[in-house]
C-alpha positions in Angstrom: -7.2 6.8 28.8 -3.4 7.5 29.3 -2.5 5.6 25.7 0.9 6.8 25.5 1.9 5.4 28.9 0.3 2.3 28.8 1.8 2.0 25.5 5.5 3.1 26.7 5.1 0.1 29.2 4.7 -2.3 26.4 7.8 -1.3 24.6 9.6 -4.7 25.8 6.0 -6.7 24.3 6.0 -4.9 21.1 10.0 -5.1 20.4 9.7 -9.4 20.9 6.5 -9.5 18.9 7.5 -7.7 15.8 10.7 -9.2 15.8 8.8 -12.6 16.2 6.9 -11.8 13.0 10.5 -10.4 11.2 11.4 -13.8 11.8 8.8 -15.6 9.6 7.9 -13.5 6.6 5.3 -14.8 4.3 3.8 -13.3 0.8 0.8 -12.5 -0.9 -2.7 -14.0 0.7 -1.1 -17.4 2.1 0.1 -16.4 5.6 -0.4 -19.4 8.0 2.4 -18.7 10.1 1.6 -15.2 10.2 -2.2 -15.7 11.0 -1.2 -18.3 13.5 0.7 -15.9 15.3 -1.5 -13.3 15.4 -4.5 -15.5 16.6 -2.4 -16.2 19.2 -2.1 -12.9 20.6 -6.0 -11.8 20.1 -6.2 -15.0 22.1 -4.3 -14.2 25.4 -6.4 -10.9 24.9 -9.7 -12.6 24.9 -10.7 -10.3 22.0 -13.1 -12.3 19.6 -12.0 -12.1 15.9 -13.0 -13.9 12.8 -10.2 -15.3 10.4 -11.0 -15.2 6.6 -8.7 -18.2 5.7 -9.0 -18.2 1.9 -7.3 -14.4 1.8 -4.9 -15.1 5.5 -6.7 -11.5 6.8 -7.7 -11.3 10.4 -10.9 -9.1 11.5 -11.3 -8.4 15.5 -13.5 -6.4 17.2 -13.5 -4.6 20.6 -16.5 -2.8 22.3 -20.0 -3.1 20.7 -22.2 -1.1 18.8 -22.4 1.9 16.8 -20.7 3.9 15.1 -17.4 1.4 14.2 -14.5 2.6 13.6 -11.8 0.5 11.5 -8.2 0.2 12.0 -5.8 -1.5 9.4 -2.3 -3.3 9.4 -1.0 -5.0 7.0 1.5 -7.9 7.5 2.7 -9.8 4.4 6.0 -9.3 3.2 8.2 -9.3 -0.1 10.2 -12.5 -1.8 13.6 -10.5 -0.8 16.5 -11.9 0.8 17.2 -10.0 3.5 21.2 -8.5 4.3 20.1 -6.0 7.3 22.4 -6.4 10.2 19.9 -7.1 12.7 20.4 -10.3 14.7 16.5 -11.3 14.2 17.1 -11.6 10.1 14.8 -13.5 8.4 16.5 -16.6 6.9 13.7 -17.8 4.7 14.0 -16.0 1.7 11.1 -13.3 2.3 12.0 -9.9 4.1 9.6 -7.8 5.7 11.1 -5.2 3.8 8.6 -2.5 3.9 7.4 -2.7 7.6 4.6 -4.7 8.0 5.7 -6.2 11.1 5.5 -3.1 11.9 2.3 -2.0 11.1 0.6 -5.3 12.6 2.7 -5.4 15.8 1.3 -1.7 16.3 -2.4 -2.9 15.6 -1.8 -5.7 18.3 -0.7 -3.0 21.0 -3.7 -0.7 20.1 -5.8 -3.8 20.1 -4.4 -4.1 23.8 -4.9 -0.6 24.9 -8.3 -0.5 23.5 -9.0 -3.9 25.3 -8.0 -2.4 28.6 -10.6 0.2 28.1 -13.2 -1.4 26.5 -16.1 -0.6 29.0 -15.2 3.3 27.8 -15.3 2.9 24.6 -18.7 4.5 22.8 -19.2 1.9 19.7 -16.8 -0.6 18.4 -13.1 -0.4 17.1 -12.6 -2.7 14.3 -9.3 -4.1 13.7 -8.0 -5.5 10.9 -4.6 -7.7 10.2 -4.8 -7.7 6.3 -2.7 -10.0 3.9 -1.7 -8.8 0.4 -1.1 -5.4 0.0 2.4 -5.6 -2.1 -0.2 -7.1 -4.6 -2.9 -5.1 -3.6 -5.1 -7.8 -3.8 -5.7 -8.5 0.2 -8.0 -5.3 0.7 -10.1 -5.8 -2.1 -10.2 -9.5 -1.3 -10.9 -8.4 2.7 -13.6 -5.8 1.1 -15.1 -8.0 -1.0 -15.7 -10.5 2.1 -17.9 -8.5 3.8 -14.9 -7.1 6.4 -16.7 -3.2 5.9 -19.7 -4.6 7.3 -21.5 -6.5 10.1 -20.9 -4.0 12.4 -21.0 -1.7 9.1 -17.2 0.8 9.0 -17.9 4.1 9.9 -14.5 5.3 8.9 -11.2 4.1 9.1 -7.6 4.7 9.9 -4.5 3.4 8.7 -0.6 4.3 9.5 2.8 3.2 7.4 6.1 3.4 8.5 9.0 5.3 6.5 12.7 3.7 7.2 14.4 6.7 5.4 12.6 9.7 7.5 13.2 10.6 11.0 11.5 9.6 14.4 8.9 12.3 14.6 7.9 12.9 11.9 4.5 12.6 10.1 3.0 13.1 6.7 -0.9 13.4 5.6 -2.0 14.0 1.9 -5.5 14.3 0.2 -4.3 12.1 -2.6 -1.8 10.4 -0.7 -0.9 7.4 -3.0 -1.4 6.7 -6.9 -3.5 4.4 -8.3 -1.3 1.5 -10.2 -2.1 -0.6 -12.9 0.3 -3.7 -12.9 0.6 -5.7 -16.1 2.6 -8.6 -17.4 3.2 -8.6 -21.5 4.0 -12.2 -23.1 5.6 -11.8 -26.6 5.7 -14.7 -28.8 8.1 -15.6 -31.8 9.4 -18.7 -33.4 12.7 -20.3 -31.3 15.4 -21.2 -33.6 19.1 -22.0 -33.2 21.7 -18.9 -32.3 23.7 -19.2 -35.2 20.9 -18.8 -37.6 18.2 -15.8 -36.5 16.8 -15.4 -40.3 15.2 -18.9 -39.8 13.8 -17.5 -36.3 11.1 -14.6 -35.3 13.4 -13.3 -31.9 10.7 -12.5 -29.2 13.7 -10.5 -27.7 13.7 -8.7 -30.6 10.4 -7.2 -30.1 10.0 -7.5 -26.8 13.0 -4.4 -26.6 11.3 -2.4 -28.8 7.9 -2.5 -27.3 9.8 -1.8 -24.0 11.3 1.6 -26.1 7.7 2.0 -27.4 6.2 2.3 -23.9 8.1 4.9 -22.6 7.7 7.2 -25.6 4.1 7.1 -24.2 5.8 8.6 -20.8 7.8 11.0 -23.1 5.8 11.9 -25.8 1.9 11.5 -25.4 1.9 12.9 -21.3 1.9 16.4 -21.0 4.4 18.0 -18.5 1.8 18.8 -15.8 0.0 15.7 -16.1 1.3 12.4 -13.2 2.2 9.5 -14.5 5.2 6.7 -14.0 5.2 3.4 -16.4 7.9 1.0 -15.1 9.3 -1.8 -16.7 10.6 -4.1 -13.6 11.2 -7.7 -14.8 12.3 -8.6 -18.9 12.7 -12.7 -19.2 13.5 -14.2 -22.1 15.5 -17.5 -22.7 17.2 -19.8 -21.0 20.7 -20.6 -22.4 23.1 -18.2 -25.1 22.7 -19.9 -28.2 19.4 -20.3 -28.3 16.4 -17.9 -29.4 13.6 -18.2 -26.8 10.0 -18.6 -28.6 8.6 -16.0 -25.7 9.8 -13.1 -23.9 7.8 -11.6 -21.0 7.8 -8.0 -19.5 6.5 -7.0 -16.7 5.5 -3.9 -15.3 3.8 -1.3 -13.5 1.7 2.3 -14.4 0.2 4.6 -11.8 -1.6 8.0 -12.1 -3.8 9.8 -10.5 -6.0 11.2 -13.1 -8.2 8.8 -14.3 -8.2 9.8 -17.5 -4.4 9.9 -17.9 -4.5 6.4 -16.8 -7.5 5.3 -18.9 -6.1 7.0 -21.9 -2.5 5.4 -21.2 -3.8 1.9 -21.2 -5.8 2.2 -24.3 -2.4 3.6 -26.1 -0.5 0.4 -24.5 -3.4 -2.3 -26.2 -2.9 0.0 -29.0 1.1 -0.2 -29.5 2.0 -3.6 -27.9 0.5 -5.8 -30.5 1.4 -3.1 -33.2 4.8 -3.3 -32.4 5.0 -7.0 -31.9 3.3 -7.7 -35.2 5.7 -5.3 -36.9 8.7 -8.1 -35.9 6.5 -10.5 -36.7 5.5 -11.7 -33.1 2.5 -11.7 -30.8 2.0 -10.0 -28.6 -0.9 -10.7 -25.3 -1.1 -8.1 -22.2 -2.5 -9.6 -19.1 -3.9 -7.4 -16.6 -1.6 -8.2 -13.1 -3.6 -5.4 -10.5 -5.7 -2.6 -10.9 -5.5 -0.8 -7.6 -7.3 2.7 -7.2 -5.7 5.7 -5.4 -5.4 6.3 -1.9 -7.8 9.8 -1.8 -7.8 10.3 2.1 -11.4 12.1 3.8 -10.6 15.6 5.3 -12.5 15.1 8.7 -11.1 11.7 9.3 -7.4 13.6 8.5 -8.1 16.4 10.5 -9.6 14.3 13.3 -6.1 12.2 13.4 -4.0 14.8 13.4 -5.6 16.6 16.5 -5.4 13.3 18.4 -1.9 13.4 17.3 -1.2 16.7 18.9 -3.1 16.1 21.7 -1.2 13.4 23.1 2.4 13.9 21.1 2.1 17.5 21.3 6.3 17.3 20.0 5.2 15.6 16.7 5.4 16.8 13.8 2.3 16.5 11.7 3.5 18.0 7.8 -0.3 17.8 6.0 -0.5 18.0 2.4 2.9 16.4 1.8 1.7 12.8 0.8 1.3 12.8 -2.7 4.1 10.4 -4.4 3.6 7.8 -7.2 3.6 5.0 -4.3 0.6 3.0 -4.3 -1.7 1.2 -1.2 -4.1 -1.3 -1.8 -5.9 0.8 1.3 -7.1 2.9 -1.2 -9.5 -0.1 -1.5 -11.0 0.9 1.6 -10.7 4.6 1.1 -12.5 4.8 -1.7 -15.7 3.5 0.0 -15.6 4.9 3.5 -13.8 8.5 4.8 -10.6 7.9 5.7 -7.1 8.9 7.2 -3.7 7.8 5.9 -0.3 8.8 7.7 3.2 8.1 6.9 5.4 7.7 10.1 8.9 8.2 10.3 10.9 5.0 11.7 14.6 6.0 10.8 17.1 4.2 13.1 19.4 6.3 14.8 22.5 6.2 12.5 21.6 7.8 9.8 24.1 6.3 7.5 22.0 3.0 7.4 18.5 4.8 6.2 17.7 3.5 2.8 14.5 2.9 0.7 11.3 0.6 1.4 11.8 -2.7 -0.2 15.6 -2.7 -0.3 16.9 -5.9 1.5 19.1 -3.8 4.2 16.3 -1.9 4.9 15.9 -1.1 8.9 13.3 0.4 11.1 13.5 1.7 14.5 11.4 -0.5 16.9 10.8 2.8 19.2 8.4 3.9 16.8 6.2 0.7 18.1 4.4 2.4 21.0 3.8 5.6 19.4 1.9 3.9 16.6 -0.1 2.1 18.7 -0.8 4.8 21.0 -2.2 6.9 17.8 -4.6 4.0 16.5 -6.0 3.9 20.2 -6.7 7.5 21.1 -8.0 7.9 16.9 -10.3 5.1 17.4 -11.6 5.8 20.9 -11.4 9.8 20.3 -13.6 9.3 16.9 -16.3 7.0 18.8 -16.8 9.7 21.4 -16.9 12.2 19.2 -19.7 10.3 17.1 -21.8 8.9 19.0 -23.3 11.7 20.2 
Protein backbone atom coordinates (compact mmCIF):
# COMPACT_ATOMS: atom_id res chain seq x y z
CA UNK A 1 0.00 0.00 0.00
CA UNK A 2 1.99 2.89 -1.78
CA UNK A 3 -0.36 5.76 0.05
CA UNK A 4 1.75 8.60 -0.79
CA UNK A 5 1.73 7.83 -4.55
CA UNK A 6 -1.70 7.00 -4.99
CA UNK A 7 -2.30 10.05 -3.07
CA UNK A 8 0.19 12.41 -5.16
CA UNK A 9 -1.98 11.22 -8.25
CA UNK A 10 -5.07 12.67 -6.75
CA UNK A 11 -3.60 16.04 -6.18
CA UNK A 12 -5.76 17.48 -9.29
CA UNK A 13 -9.15 15.50 -7.32
CA UNK A 14 -8.39 16.88 -3.94
CA UNK A 15 -7.47 20.60 -5.18
CA UNK A 16 -11.30 20.74 -7.12
CA UNK A 17 -13.01 19.11 -4.22
CA UNK A 18 -11.85 21.22 -1.38
CA UNK A 19 -12.16 24.18 -3.30
CA UNK A 20 -15.79 22.89 -4.22
CA UNK A 21 -16.53 22.81 -0.43
CA UNK A 22 -14.59 26.53 0.00
CA UNK A 23 -17.19 27.56 -2.15
CA UNK A 24 -20.29 26.73 0.02
CA UNK A 25 -19.49 27.22 3.62
CA UNK A 26 -22.09 26.45 6.16
CA UNK A 27 -22.20 26.68 10.17
CA UNK A 28 -22.88 24.87 13.17
CA UNK A 29 -24.97 21.42 12.80
CA UNK A 30 -27.16 22.51 9.65
CA UNK A 31 -24.89 21.57 6.65
CA UNK A 32 -27.18 20.36 3.79
CA UNK A 33 -25.06 21.52 1.07
CA UNK A 34 -22.08 20.35 2.76
CA UNK A 35 -23.55 16.72 3.56
CA UNK A 36 -24.95 16.69 0.08
CA UNK A 37 -21.62 17.04 -1.35
CA UNK A 38 -19.99 14.75 0.52
CA UNK A 39 -22.63 11.91 0.01
CA UNK A 40 -21.84 12.46 -3.28
CA UNK A 41 -18.40 11.43 -3.26
CA UNK A 42 -18.79 8.32 -0.75
CA UNK A 43 -21.28 7.58 -3.54
CA UNK A 44 -18.99 7.35 -6.72
CA UNK A 45 -16.87 5.32 -4.19
CA UNK A 46 -19.45 2.77 -3.43
CA UNK A 47 -18.49 3.14 0.32
CA UNK A 48 -21.73 2.57 2.45
CA UNK A 49 -22.13 5.40 5.15
CA UNK A 50 -24.97 6.42 7.33
CA UNK A 51 -25.97 10.24 7.59
CA UNK A 52 -27.18 11.49 11.07
CA UNK A 53 -29.33 14.30 9.61
CA UNK A 54 -30.45 16.06 12.86
CA UNK A 55 -26.52 17.01 13.69
CA UNK A 56 -25.36 17.17 9.39
CA UNK A 57 -22.37 14.50 10.50
CA UNK A 58 -21.51 11.82 8.09
CA UNK A 59 -20.23 8.13 9.38
CA UNK A 60 -18.68 5.63 6.64
CA UNK A 61 -17.09 2.59 6.93
CA UNK A 62 -14.58 0.66 4.88
CA UNK A 63 -13.47 -3.12 5.43
CA UNK A 64 -15.24 -5.14 8.10
CA UNK A 65 -14.67 -6.34 11.42
CA UNK A 66 -12.60 -5.90 14.30
CA UNK A 67 -10.67 -3.93 15.70
CA UNK A 68 -12.12 -0.34 14.10
CA UNK A 69 -10.28 2.26 13.79
CA UNK A 70 -11.85 5.99 13.58
CA UNK A 71 -10.82 8.76 11.55
CA UNK A 72 -12.23 12.40 11.92
CA UNK A 73 -12.76 15.59 9.74
CA UNK A 74 -14.50 18.26 10.46
CA UNK A 75 -16.24 20.49 7.82
CA UNK A 76 -18.34 23.45 9.16
CA UNK A 77 -17.18 26.79 8.91
CA UNK A 78 -17.34 30.24 10.64
CA UNK A 79 -20.08 33.30 9.96
CA UNK A 80 -16.87 35.34 8.42
CA UNK A 81 -16.82 37.19 5.37
CA UNK A 82 -14.13 36.18 3.56
CA UNK A 83 -11.23 38.88 1.88
CA UNK A 84 -8.49 36.02 0.84
CA UNK A 85 -7.33 36.55 -2.62
CA UNK A 86 -8.13 33.29 -3.96
CA UNK A 87 -10.38 33.13 -7.04
CA UNK A 88 -12.66 30.27 -5.36
CA UNK A 89 -13.79 32.85 -2.37
CA UNK A 90 -16.76 32.14 -0.71
CA UNK A 91 -19.44 34.75 -1.50
CA UNK A 92 -22.04 33.76 1.09
CA UNK A 93 -21.10 35.26 4.10
CA UNK A 94 -19.42 32.05 5.87
CA UNK A 95 -15.55 31.40 5.40
CA UNK A 96 -13.94 28.21 5.90
CA UNK A 97 -11.69 30.11 7.85
CA UNK A 98 -9.98 27.53 9.89
CA UNK A 99 -9.57 24.68 7.31
CA UNK A 100 -12.14 22.35 7.40
CA UNK A 101 -12.36 21.93 3.78
CA UNK A 102 -9.42 20.89 4.47
CA UNK A 103 -9.64 18.43 6.92
CA UNK A 104 -12.80 16.73 5.04
CA UNK A 105 -11.31 16.87 1.54
CA UNK A 106 -8.28 14.88 3.18
CA UNK A 107 -10.76 12.28 4.90
CA UNK A 108 -12.39 11.83 1.30
CA UNK A 109 -8.86 10.94 -0.31
CA UNK A 110 -7.98 8.56 2.58
CA UNK A 111 -11.46 7.24 2.32
CA UNK A 112 -10.29 6.61 -1.40
CA UNK A 113 -7.06 5.08 -0.71
CA UNK A 114 -8.41 2.91 1.87
CA UNK A 115 -11.22 1.87 -0.61
CA UNK A 116 -8.67 0.84 -3.18
CA UNK A 117 -7.26 -1.51 -0.64
CA UNK A 118 -10.03 -2.64 1.22
CA UNK A 119 -9.54 -6.48 0.65
CA UNK A 120 -6.03 -5.72 2.79
CA UNK A 121 -7.26 -4.07 5.36
CA UNK A 122 -7.41 -6.24 8.84
CA UNK A 123 -10.76 -4.74 10.61
CA UNK A 124 -12.62 -1.66 9.65
CA UNK A 125 -11.59 2.12 9.17
CA UNK A 126 -14.29 4.33 10.36
CA UNK A 127 -14.59 7.62 8.85
CA UNK A 128 -16.18 10.34 10.07
CA UNK A 129 -17.32 13.96 8.36
CA UNK A 130 -18.39 15.80 11.60
CA UNK A 131 -20.49 19.11 11.73
CA UNK A 132 -19.99 21.59 14.61
CA UNK A 133 -16.83 21.82 16.02
CA UNK A 134 -16.43 25.85 16.17
CA UNK A 135 -19.30 25.16 18.74
CA UNK A 136 -18.12 22.09 19.91
CA UNK A 137 -21.27 20.66 19.92
CA UNK A 138 -21.07 18.24 16.63
CA UNK A 139 -18.75 15.57 18.45
CA UNK A 140 -20.65 15.34 21.48
CA UNK A 141 -23.76 15.42 19.37
CA UNK A 142 -22.01 12.59 16.82
CA UNK A 143 -20.96 10.68 20.28
CA UNK A 144 -23.98 10.85 21.83
CA UNK A 145 -25.64 9.14 18.59
CA UNK A 146 -24.04 6.10 18.89
CA UNK A 147 -21.11 7.13 16.04
CA UNK A 148 -18.33 5.23 18.77
CA UNK A 149 -20.16 2.20 18.33
CA UNK A 150 -21.65 -0.48 16.06
CA UNK A 151 -18.62 -1.47 14.93
CA UNK A 152 -17.40 -0.25 18.54
CA UNK A 153 -13.98 2.61 18.05
CA UNK A 154 -11.00 1.10 18.84
CA UNK A 155 -9.00 4.27 18.69
CA UNK A 156 -9.00 7.17 16.64
CA UNK A 157 -7.11 9.72 14.75
CA UNK A 158 -7.61 13.09 13.85
CA UNK A 159 -5.33 15.85 11.90
CA UNK A 160 -5.74 19.95 11.78
CA UNK A 161 -4.19 22.13 9.51
CA UNK A 162 -2.08 25.37 10.65
CA UNK A 163 -2.11 28.42 7.92
CA UNK A 164 0.60 30.25 9.77
CA UNK A 165 3.37 27.25 9.99
CA UNK A 166 5.27 25.85 7.25
CA UNK A 167 4.78 22.75 4.82
CA UNK A 168 6.41 20.08 6.88
CA UNK A 169 5.91 20.50 9.77
CA UNK A 170 4.09 18.58 12.51
CA UNK A 171 3.16 19.01 16.10
CA UNK A 172 1.81 16.28 18.76
CA UNK A 173 1.03 17.10 22.51
CA UNK A 174 -0.30 14.98 25.49
CA UNK A 175 -2.60 17.80 26.39
CA UNK A 176 -2.90 19.19 23.08
CA UNK A 177 -5.99 21.56 23.48
CA UNK A 178 -7.71 23.27 26.55
CA UNK A 179 -10.95 22.52 27.68
CA UNK A 180 -13.37 25.78 27.14
CA UNK A 181 -16.30 26.84 28.91
CA UNK A 182 -18.27 29.32 26.61
CA UNK A 183 -20.87 31.52 28.38
CA UNK A 184 -23.13 34.36 27.45
CA UNK A 185 -24.03 36.90 30.50
CA UNK A 186 -27.49 39.03 30.06
CA UNK A 187 -27.54 42.05 32.36
CA UNK A 188 -30.74 43.71 32.98
CA UNK A 189 -31.64 47.41 34.03
CA UNK A 190 -34.37 49.75 33.59
CA UNK A 191 -34.21 51.72 29.81
CA UNK A 192 -34.79 55.33 30.22
CA UNK A 193 -34.19 58.37 27.97
CA UNK A 194 -30.32 59.65 27.41
CA UNK A 195 -30.76 62.90 28.76
CA UNK A 196 -31.92 61.70 32.02
CA UNK A 197 -29.77 58.46 33.50
CA UNK A 198 -30.89 59.11 37.38
CA UNK A 199 -34.40 57.98 36.25
CA UNK A 200 -32.63 54.86 34.55
CA UNK A 201 -30.64 51.63 36.02
CA UNK A 202 -27.78 51.62 32.80
CA UNK A 203 -27.19 47.85 32.07
CA UNK A 204 -24.07 49.27 30.31
CA UNK A 205 -23.22 50.55 33.38
CA UNK A 206 -22.75 47.23 34.95
CA UNK A 207 -22.25 45.28 32.35
CA UNK A 208 -18.40 47.20 32.12
CA UNK A 209 -17.73 46.64 35.45
CA UNK A 210 -18.56 42.94 35.64
CA UNK A 211 -16.44 42.74 32.40
CA UNK A 212 -13.41 44.59 34.79
CA UNK A 213 -14.62 42.19 37.53
CA UNK A 214 -13.87 39.10 35.43
CA UNK A 215 -10.55 39.64 34.63
CA UNK A 216 -9.40 40.50 38.15
CA UNK A 217 -10.21 36.76 38.46
CA UNK A 218 -7.40 36.23 35.60
CA UNK A 219 -5.23 38.74 37.51
CA UNK A 220 -5.76 38.26 41.01
CA UNK A 221 -7.31 34.88 42.14
CA UNK A 222 -4.89 32.53 39.34
CA UNK A 223 -1.67 31.83 40.43
CA UNK A 224 1.28 32.39 38.04
CA UNK A 225 1.86 28.75 37.25
CA UNK A 226 -1.60 27.78 37.02
CA UNK A 227 -3.44 27.89 32.74
CA UNK A 228 -6.10 29.82 32.29
CA UNK A 229 -7.49 32.47 29.53
CA UNK A 230 -11.18 34.22 30.16
CA UNK A 231 -12.09 36.15 27.05
CA UNK A 232 -14.67 38.65 26.65
CA UNK A 233 -15.50 38.41 22.64
CA UNK A 234 -18.85 40.07 21.97
CA UNK A 235 -20.42 43.35 24.52
CA UNK A 236 -24.10 44.43 22.95
CA UNK A 237 -26.04 46.78 24.42
CA UNK A 238 -28.45 49.25 22.71
CA UNK A 239 -29.53 50.21 19.72
CA UNK A 240 -29.50 54.03 19.05
CA UNK A 241 -27.23 57.05 21.14
CA UNK A 242 -29.78 58.56 23.21
CA UNK A 243 -31.27 55.90 24.54
CA UNK A 244 -30.32 53.59 27.70
CA UNK A 245 -30.84 49.87 26.65
CA UNK A 246 -32.85 47.85 29.38
CA UNK A 247 -30.15 44.78 28.69
CA UNK A 248 -26.67 44.46 27.88
CA UNK A 249 -25.19 41.06 26.92
CA UNK A 250 -21.53 39.74 27.17
CA UNK A 251 -20.29 37.07 25.81
CA UNK A 252 -17.36 35.01 26.27
CA UNK A 253 -15.16 32.21 26.56
CA UNK A 254 -12.82 30.40 29.63
CA UNK A 255 -10.43 27.49 29.05
CA UNK A 256 -8.03 25.57 31.38
CA UNK A 257 -6.67 22.58 31.74
CA UNK A 258 -6.86 21.90 35.32
CA UNK A 259 -10.02 20.97 36.31
CA UNK A 260 -9.97 22.49 39.37
CA UNK A 261 -8.79 25.89 38.12
CA UNK A 262 -11.67 25.72 35.86
CA UNK A 263 -14.17 24.50 38.36
CA UNK A 264 -13.07 26.93 40.89
CA UNK A 265 -13.15 29.89 38.16
CA UNK A 266 -16.71 29.26 37.38
CA UNK A 267 -17.94 29.13 40.81
CA UNK A 268 -16.10 32.71 41.39
CA UNK A 269 -17.91 34.01 38.06
CA UNK A 270 -21.69 32.85 39.59
CA UNK A 271 -20.21 34.36 42.59
CA UNK A 272 -19.27 37.97 41.21
CA UNK A 273 -21.61 38.47 38.23
CA UNK A 274 -24.85 38.87 40.07
CA UNK A 275 -22.78 40.54 42.95
CA UNK A 276 -21.68 43.11 40.75
CA UNK A 277 -24.78 43.60 38.86
CA UNK A 278 -26.92 43.99 41.95
CA UNK A 279 -24.42 46.46 43.25
CA UNK A 280 -25.64 48.91 40.07
CA UNK A 281 -28.84 47.82 40.71
CA UNK A 282 -29.21 45.28 37.76
CA UNK A 283 -29.63 41.62 37.18
CA UNK A 284 -27.65 39.75 36.25
CA UNK A 285 -28.30 35.73 34.57
CA UNK A 286 -25.19 33.55 33.08
CA UNK A 287 -26.17 31.05 30.60
CA UNK A 288 -23.96 28.20 30.01
CA UNK A 289 -22.97 28.51 25.85
CA UNK A 290 -20.43 25.09 25.62
CA UNK A 291 -18.70 23.09 28.03
CA UNK A 292 -16.10 21.31 25.93
CA UNK A 293 -13.38 19.00 27.73
CA UNK A 294 -9.62 19.02 26.77
CA UNK A 295 -8.11 17.39 24.00
CA UNK A 296 -5.67 14.78 26.37
CA UNK A 297 -4.15 12.71 23.30
CA UNK A 298 -3.28 8.56 24.21
CA UNK A 299 0.61 7.88 24.08
CA UNK A 300 0.41 4.61 21.90
CA UNK A 301 -2.00 5.99 19.45
CA UNK A 302 0.70 9.25 19.33
CA UNK A 303 3.50 7.23 19.04
CA UNK A 304 1.88 4.80 16.54
CA UNK A 305 1.13 8.10 14.19
CA UNK A 306 4.15 9.43 14.30
CA UNK A 307 6.17 6.22 13.14
CA UNK A 308 3.73 5.92 10.26
CA UNK A 309 4.59 9.35 9.66
CA UNK A 310 8.32 8.68 9.36
CA UNK A 311 7.88 5.76 7.65
CA UNK A 312 6.38 6.97 4.66
CA UNK A 313 7.50 10.98 4.99
CA UNK A 314 10.69 10.12 6.30
CA UNK A 315 11.59 14.37 5.51
CA UNK A 316 8.79 15.37 8.06
CA UNK A 317 9.18 16.81 10.75
CA UNK A 318 7.33 15.37 13.69
CA UNK A 319 8.00 18.13 16.93
CA UNK A 320 6.13 15.91 19.99
CA UNK A 321 5.29 17.55 23.00
CA UNK A 322 4.80 20.97 21.45
CA UNK A 323 0.80 21.05 21.35
CA UNK A 324 -0.26 22.52 24.40
CA UNK A 325 -1.94 26.08 23.66
CA UNK A 326 -5.28 27.46 25.10
CA UNK A 327 -7.00 26.40 21.66
CA UNK A 328 -9.78 24.15 22.19
CA UNK A 329 -11.35 20.91 19.88
CA UNK A 330 -14.53 19.53 20.41
CA UNK A 331 -12.32 16.13 19.45
CA UNK A 332 -11.55 16.09 22.87
CA UNK A 333 -15.15 14.67 22.98
CA UNK A 334 -13.91 11.60 21.41
CA UNK A 335 -10.56 11.55 23.15
CA UNK A 336 -11.68 11.54 26.34
CA UNK A 337 -13.45 8.13 25.78
CA UNK A 338 -11.18 6.21 23.42
CA UNK A 339 -6.97 6.51 23.00
CA UNK A 340 -6.30 8.78 20.66
CA UNK A 341 -3.84 10.92 18.37
CA UNK A 342 -4.05 14.59 17.55
CA UNK A 343 -1.61 16.39 15.04
CA UNK A 344 -1.31 19.83 13.95
CA UNK A 345 -0.08 20.14 10.20
CA UNK A 346 1.55 22.90 8.78
CA UNK A 347 -0.33 24.36 5.46
CA UNK A 348 1.50 27.83 5.03
CA UNK A 349 1.28 28.95 1.37
CA UNK A 350 4.43 29.70 -0.14
CA UNK A 351 4.71 33.54 0.36
CA UNK A 352 5.10 33.93 3.61
CA UNK A 353 3.95 37.53 3.81
CA UNK A 354 0.32 36.20 3.46
CA UNK A 355 0.46 33.66 6.61
CA UNK A 356 -1.89 34.88 9.27
CA UNK A 357 -4.03 33.34 12.06
CA UNK A 358 -6.98 30.66 11.93
CA UNK A 359 -10.21 32.34 11.79
CA UNK A 360 -9.02 35.69 10.26
CA UNK A 361 -10.99 36.32 6.95
CA UNK A 362 -7.70 36.47 4.70
CA UNK A 363 -6.67 33.42 6.10
CA UNK A 364 -5.02 30.94 3.27
CA UNK A 365 -3.92 27.35 3.14
CA UNK A 366 -1.75 25.60 0.78
CA UNK A 367 -3.74 22.91 -1.15
CA UNK A 368 -0.35 20.71 -1.39
CA UNK A 369 -0.77 19.74 1.97
CA UNK A 370 -4.05 17.75 0.53
CA UNK A 371 -2.35 14.49 -0.30
CA UNK A 372 0.00 14.32 2.42
CA UNK A 373 -2.96 14.46 4.90
CA UNK A 374 -4.69 11.96 3.31
CA UNK A 375 -1.84 9.74 2.81
CA UNK A 376 -1.23 9.88 6.85
CA UNK A 377 -4.99 8.93 7.84
CA UNK A 378 -4.51 5.90 5.38
CA UNK A 379 -1.26 4.25 6.32
CA UNK A 380 -2.46 5.32 10.45
CA UNK A 381 -5.57 3.54 9.93
CA UNK A 382 -4.41 0.49 7.91
CA UNK A 383 -0.94 0.39 9.91
CA UNK A 384 -2.98 0.33 13.35
CA UNK A 385 -5.45 -2.52 12.06
CA UNK A 386 -2.50 -4.74 11.22
CA UNK A 387 -0.80 -4.07 14.02
CA UNK A 388 -3.96 -5.09 16.20
CA UNK A 389 -5.44 -7.58 15.00
CA UNK A 390 -3.03 -9.88 15.77
Amino acid sequence: MDFVTEANALQGALTAWRRELHQIPEVGTHLPQTVEFITKRLDEMEIPYQVYEDISCVAALIGSGRPCFLLRGDMDALQVEEEAEVPFRSVNGCMHGCGHDMHATMLLGAAKLLKEHEKELKGTVKLLFQSGEEIFQGAKAAVAAGVLEAPHVDAAFAAHVIGAMPMGVILTGKEAMSAVYGFKITVTGKGGHGSMPEQAVDPINAGVQIYLALQSLIAREIGGTEEAVLTIGQFHAGDVANVIPERAVLQGTLRTFDRGVRQRLIDRMGEMVPAVAAAYRCTAEIEVLSDCPSVVTDDAVTAHAERQIKEILPDMKVIGGAMHGMGSEDFAFITERVPSAYYMMGAGVPDQSKWVGQHNPKVMFNEDVLPIGAAIYAQTAAAWLEEHSK
